[in-house]
C-alpha positions in Angstrom: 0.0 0.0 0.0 1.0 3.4 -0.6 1.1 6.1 2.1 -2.2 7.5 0.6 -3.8 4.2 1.2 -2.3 3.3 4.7 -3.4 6.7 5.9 -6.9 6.7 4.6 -6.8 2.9 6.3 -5.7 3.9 10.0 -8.4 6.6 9.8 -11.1 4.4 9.0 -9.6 2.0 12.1 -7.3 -0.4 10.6 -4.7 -2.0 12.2 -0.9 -2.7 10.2 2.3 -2.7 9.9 4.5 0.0 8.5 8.2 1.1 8.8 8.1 3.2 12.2 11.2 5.9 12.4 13.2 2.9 14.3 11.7 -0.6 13.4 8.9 -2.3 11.9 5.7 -1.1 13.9 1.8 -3.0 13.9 0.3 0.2 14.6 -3.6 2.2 14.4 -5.1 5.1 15.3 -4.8 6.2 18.9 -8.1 8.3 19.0 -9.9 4.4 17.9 -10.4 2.6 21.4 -11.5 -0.7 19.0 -8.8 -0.6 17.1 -6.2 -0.2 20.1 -8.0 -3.3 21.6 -7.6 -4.7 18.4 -4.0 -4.2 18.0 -3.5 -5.3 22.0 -5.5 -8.6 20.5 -3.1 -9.1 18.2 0.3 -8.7 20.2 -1.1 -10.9 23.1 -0.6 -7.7 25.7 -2.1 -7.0 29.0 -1.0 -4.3 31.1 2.3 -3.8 29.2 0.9 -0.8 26.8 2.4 0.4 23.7 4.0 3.6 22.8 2.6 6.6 21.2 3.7 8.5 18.3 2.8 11.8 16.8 3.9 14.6 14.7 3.9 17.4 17.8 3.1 17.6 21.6 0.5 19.2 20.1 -1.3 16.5 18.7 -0.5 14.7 21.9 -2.2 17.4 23.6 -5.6 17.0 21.6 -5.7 13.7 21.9 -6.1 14.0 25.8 -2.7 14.2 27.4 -2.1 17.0 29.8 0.3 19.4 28.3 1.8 19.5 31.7 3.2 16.5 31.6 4.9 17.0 28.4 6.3 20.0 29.0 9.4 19.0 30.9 10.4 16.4 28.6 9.6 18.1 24.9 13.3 19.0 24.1 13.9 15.2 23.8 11.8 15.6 20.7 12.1 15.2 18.0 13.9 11.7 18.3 14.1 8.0 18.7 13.5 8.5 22.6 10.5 7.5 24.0 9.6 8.6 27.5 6.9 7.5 30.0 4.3 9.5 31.4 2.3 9.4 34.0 -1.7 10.1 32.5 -3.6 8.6 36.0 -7.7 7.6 34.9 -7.1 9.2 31.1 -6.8 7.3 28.1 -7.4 3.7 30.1 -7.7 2.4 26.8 -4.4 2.9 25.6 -2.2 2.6 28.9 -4.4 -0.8 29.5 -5.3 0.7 33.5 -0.9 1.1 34.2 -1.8 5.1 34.8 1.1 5.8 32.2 2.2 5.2 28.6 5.7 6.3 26.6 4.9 8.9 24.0 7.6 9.4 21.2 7.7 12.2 18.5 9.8 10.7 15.9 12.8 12.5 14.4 12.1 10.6 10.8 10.3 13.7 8.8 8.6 11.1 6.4 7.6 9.3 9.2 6.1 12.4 11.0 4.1 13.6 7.5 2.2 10.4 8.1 1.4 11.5 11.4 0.4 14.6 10.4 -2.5 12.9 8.7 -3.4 10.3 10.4 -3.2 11.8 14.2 -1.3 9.8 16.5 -0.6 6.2 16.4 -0.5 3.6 19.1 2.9 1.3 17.7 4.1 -1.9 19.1 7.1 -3.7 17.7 5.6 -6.1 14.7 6.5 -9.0 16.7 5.1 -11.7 18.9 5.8 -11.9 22.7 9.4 -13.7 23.1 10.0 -13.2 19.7 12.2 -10.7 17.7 10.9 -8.0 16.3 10.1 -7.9 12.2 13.3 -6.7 10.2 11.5 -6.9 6.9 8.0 -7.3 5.7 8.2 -11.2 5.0 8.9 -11.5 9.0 6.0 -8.9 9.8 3.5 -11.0 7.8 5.2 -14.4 8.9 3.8 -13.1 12.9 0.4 -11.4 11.5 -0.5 -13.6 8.3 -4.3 -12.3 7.5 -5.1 -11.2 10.9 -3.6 -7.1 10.1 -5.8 -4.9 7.5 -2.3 -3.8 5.6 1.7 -3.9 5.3 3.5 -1.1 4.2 7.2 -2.2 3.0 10.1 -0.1 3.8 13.2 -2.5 2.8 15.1 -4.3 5.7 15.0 -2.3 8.6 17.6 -4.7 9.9 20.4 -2.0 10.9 17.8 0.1 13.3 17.1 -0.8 16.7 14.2 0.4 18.7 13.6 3.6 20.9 15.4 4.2 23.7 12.5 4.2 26.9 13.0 6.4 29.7 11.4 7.8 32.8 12.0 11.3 34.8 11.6 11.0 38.4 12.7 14.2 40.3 14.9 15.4 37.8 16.6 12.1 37.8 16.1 9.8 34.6 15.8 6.0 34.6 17.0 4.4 31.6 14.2 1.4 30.6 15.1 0.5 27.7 18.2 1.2 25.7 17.9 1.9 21.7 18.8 3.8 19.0 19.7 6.7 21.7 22.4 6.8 24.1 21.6 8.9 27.2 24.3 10.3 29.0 24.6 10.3 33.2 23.8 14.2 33.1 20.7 13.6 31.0 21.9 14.6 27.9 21.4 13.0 24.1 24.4 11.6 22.7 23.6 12.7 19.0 26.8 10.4 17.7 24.8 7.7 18.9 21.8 8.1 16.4 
């Protein structure tokens, strides 16, 4: 499918996989509470949520996240950093009842045009549980078969990895999940990394 078609699809509530700004993602509409079920269906996940994408904080704003809460961490954006926030009783839907979710505005500008259009996505590695995530499309469809409404290709996404997660308690940040950015101990991005 073409972006045209993959956009139209995720606003009409379609779940897929398409080249993310890091790996291959199975991803939908984040303002779609079926199709986030749908996609948590599909990935086997309970109470481990996925991460959300968009073009701006903006975007994450008007889909129901206090600005607040992104305010402190919005010069880590644009980038492959994903950080988790705290979002209490909103959005149970898409943090699964965990009172918090990582939120991620890409620094892939193609990437972020699709955003634009489609509003932000809820992503999840196009994988199974245990298992590693999709390189290429022939992996992604060998975990989803018919069971996903499209596949975008983007070649072999072999030589990405996956965000970085992190967390900010008082100041301090927790490193969950080492990826494609390196964190340094005073907080900063190490842009060599990337």
């Amino acid at each position: 499918m073409n972006n045209t078609e993959v956009i139209e699809a995720i606003k009409h509530g379609a779940v897929g996989v398409l080249p993310t700004d890091t790996v291959y993602g199975l991803v939908c509409s984040a303002a779609k509470e079926q199709s986030v079920q749908r996609l948590y269906q599909l990935k086997s996940r309970e109470m481990k949520p996925g991460t959300l994408v968009a073009a701006s904080v903006d975007q994450l704003v008007e889909l129901g996240i206090p600005r607040r809460y992104l305010v402190a961490v919005q010069d880590y954006w644009p980038g492959a950093i994903s950080i988790v926030i705290p979002l209490g009783l909103k959005l149970p839907y898409l943090h699964q009842g965990k009172g918090s979710i990582a939120v991620r505005v890409p620094g892939d500008e193609q990437f972020r045009d699709v955003l634009l259009q489609t509003g932000p996505l809820l992503t999840s590695s196009a994988n199974q549980p245990g298992e590693t995530p999709a390189v290429n499309i022939n992996e992604a469809k060998h975990y989803f078969s018919d069971t996903v409404d499209f596949y975008q290709d983007g070649g072999d996404l072999s030589g990405r990895e996956p965000s970085t997660i992190i967390r900010v308690v008082d100041d301090t940040i927790e490193v969950l999940r080492q990826g494609a950015a390196i964190i340094t101990k005073s907080g900063e991005v190490d842009t060599h990394a990337i």
